[in-house]
GUZAZA-917286 format. One record per atom (N, C-alpha, C): residue in one letter; x, y, z. Coordinates in pm, whole numbers, plus 50000, padded with zeros to 5 digits. Layout:
aXYZ
...
***
This chain:
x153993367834312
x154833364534199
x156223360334244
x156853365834332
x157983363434415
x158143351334451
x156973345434547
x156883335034573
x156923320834484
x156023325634378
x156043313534276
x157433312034191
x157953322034184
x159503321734144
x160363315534240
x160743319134338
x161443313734470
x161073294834443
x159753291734460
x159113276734452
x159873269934296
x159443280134211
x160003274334079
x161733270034131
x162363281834174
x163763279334155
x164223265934289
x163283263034382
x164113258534492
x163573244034383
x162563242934313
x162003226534254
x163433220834143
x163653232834069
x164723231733980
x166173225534055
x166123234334201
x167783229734254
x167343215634274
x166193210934333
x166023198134404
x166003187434289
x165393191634197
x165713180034034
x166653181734017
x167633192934006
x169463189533947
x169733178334056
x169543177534185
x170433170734287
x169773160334226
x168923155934210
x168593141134218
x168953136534085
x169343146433967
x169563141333825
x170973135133862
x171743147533923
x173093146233920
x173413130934023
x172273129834132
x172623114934170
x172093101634131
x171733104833994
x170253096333906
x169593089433990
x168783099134067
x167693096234135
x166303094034039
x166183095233967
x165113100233860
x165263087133743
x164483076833751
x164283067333643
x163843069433521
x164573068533380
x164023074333275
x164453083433218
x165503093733280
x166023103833260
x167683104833300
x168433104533209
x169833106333230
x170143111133315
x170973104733415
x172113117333514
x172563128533449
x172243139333515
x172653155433468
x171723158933390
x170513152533328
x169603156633256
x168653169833347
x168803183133361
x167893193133437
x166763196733317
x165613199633393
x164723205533384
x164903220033378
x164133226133258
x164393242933295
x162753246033348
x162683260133353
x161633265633372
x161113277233255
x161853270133130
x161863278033004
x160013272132950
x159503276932847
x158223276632807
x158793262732661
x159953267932650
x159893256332550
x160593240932560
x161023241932659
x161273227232731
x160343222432800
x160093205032822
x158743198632851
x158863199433019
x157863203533122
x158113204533248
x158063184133313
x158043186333433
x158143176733537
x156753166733480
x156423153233482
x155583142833449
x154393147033570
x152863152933539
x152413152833612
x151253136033701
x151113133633778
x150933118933800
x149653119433870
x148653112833827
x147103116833877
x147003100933933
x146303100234066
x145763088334086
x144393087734048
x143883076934015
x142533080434025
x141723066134100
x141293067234174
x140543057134287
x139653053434278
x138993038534230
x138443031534180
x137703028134264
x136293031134286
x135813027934415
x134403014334353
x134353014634272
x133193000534174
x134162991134231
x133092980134227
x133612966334290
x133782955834183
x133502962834048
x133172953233920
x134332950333871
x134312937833844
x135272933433726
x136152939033645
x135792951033602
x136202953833489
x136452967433472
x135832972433606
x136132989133685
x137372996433637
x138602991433648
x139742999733637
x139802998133468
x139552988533373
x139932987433266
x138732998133227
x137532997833253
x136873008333213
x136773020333249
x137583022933346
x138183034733343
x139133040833304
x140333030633294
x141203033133192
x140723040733039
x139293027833001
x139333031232872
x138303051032818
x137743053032952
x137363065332937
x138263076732943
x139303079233041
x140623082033013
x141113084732894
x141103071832828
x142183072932700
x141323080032586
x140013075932648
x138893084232474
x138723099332532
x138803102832619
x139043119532683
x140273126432592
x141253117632664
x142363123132584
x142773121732449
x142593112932413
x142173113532261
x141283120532157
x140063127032234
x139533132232216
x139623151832251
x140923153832331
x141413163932352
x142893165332239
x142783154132171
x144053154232056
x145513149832082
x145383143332231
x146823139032265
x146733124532265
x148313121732223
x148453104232211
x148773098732372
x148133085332357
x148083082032501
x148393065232457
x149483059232580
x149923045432590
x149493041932717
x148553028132686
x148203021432828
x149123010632815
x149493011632966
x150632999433004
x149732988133074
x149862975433035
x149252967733128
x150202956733181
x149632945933279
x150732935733309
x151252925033191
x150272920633146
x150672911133033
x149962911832900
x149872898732805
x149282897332703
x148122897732732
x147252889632827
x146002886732889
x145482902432884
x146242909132947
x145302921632998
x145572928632910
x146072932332786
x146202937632652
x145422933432558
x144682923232584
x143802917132525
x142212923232522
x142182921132687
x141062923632722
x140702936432712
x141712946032722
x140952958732718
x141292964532568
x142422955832478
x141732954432338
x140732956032270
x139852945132349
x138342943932323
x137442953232401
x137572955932496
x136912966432607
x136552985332542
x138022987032454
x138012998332373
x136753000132277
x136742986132232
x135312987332125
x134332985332176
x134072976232293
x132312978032391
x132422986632502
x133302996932538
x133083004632691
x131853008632720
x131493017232572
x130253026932574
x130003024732423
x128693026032435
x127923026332287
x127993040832215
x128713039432075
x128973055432000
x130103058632010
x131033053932117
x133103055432138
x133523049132016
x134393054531993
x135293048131880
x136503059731961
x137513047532004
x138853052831991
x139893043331924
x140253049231773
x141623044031738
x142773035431814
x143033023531814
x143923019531918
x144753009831840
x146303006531908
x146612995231824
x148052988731960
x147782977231941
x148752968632015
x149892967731947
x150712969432049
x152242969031990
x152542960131989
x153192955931844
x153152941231810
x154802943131747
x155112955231717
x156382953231647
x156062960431504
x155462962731468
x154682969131374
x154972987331356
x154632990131253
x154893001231277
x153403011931316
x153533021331416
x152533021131459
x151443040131385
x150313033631398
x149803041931336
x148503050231376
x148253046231532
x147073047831627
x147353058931713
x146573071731763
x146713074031857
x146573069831996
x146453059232009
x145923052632137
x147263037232134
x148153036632207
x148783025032191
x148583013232308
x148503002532307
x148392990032430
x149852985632421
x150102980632533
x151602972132533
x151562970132698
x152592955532669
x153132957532835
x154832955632850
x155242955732734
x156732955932732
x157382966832834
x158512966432846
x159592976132973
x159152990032897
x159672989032737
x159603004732694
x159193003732525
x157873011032537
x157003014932396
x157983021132332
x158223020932210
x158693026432067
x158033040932009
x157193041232059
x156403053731998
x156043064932114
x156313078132116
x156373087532184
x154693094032226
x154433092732340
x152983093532367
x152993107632472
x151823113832479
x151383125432576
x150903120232689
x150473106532738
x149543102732835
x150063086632869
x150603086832935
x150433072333007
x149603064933119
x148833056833093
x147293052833216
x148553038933253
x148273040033368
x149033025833407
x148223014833481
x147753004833455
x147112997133472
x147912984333560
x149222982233560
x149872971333644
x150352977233749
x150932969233836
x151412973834011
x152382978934016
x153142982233928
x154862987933919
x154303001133853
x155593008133896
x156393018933837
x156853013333684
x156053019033586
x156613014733486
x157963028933489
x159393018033408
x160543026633421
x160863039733380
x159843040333247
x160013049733153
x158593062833163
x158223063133276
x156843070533275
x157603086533296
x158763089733293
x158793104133307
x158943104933157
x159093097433059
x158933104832908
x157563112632867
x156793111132990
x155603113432940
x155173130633040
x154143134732940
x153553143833029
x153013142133130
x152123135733133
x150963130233232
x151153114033246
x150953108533394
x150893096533402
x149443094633471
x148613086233428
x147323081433539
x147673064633544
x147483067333744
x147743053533780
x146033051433789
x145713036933761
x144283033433763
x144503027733931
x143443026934020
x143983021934169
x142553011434163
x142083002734176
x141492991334215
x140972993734386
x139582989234403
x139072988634503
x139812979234658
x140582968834569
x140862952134662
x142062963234753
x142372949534864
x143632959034959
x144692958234845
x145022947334788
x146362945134715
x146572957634619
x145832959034515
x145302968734487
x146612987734527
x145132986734661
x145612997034750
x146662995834791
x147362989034815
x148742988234924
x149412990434760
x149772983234668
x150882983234550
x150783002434531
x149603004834537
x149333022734461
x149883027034571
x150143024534712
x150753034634828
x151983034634788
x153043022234724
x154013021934737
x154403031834606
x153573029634477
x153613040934361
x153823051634428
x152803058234474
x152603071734555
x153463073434610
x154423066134725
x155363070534774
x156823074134737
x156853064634575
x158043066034510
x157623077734452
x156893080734381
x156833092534330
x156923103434389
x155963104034543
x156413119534647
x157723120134682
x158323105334680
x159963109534721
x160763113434680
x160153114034492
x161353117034417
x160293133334333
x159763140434398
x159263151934417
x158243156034282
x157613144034246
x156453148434104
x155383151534180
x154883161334107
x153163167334183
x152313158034121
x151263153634251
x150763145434302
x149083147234321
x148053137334210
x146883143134250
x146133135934238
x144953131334355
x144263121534371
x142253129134368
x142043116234223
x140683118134240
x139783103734268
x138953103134310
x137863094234398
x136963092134302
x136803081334236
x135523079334142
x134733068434204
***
């Protein structure tokens, strides 16, 4: 118990330093983290490793993702690169699997009314539990969220863009967890 206290308190000093030098994208300088039950903790960030060679592998994994969590009752925003790929997995939501139905709606400017949101703008309007990230960047605003899942693609390009994710994120100290599909 000692121990996990000691860990709690040295994680807390290491987020003040980096708030106080806005190391931390998304989150105000001086903005700390407590270790109170009713403040939201640290963005946890899951890779998940796309090992299908198909087409359409990461978007359909994305879209099982988002009907999990939706189906566990939390709102979830997939980020993608453009219109094109907001499109496609638009449509992908309604054929993934036969019997899915997940609620979804593209941010259009609209006011929104889905638990499931698409967009690829800098920063969504509507406050979500789950962000799946589907493009090669750090989207800016992913510590608003609880959970981030990066989708990772089989190709090198792929792989090399998710090392550089991975590394921004271990450097700036979010726990870190990789699963192999």
């Amino acid at each position: 118990m000692v121990t996990l206290d000691r860990r709690a308190g040295k994680r807390l000093r290491r987020e003040a330093r980096r708030c106080r030098a806005g190391l931390i994208p998304g989150r105000p300088s001086g903005t700390l983290l407590s270790s109170s039950p009713n403040e939201r903790a640290v963005t946890r960030i899951d890779f998940y490793i796309v090992s299908d060679q198909g087409t359409d592998s990461c978007a359909v994994t994305a879209c099982r993702l988002a009907e999990k969590a939706y189906e566990q009752g939390h709102t979830v925003h997939l980020h993608l690169i453009d219109a094109a790929g907001v499109s496609a997995v638009d449509t992908l939501l309604w054929t993934f699997r036969d019997g899915s139905f997940v609620p979804h709606q593209v941010l259009t400017g609209e006011p929104v009314n889905a638990p499931v949101t698409l967009g690829w703008q800098d920063d969504p309007p509507v406050p979500a539990d789950v962000l799946i990230n589907l493009s090669a960047q750090v989207p800016a605003y992913f510590s608003r969220f609880q959970r981030l899942a990066e989708i990772v693609g089989p190709d090198p390009e792929a792989l090399s863009a998710s090392r550089e994710r991975y590394r921004f994120y271990r450097e700036r100290g979010y726990p870190l967890h990789n699963h192999r599909l």
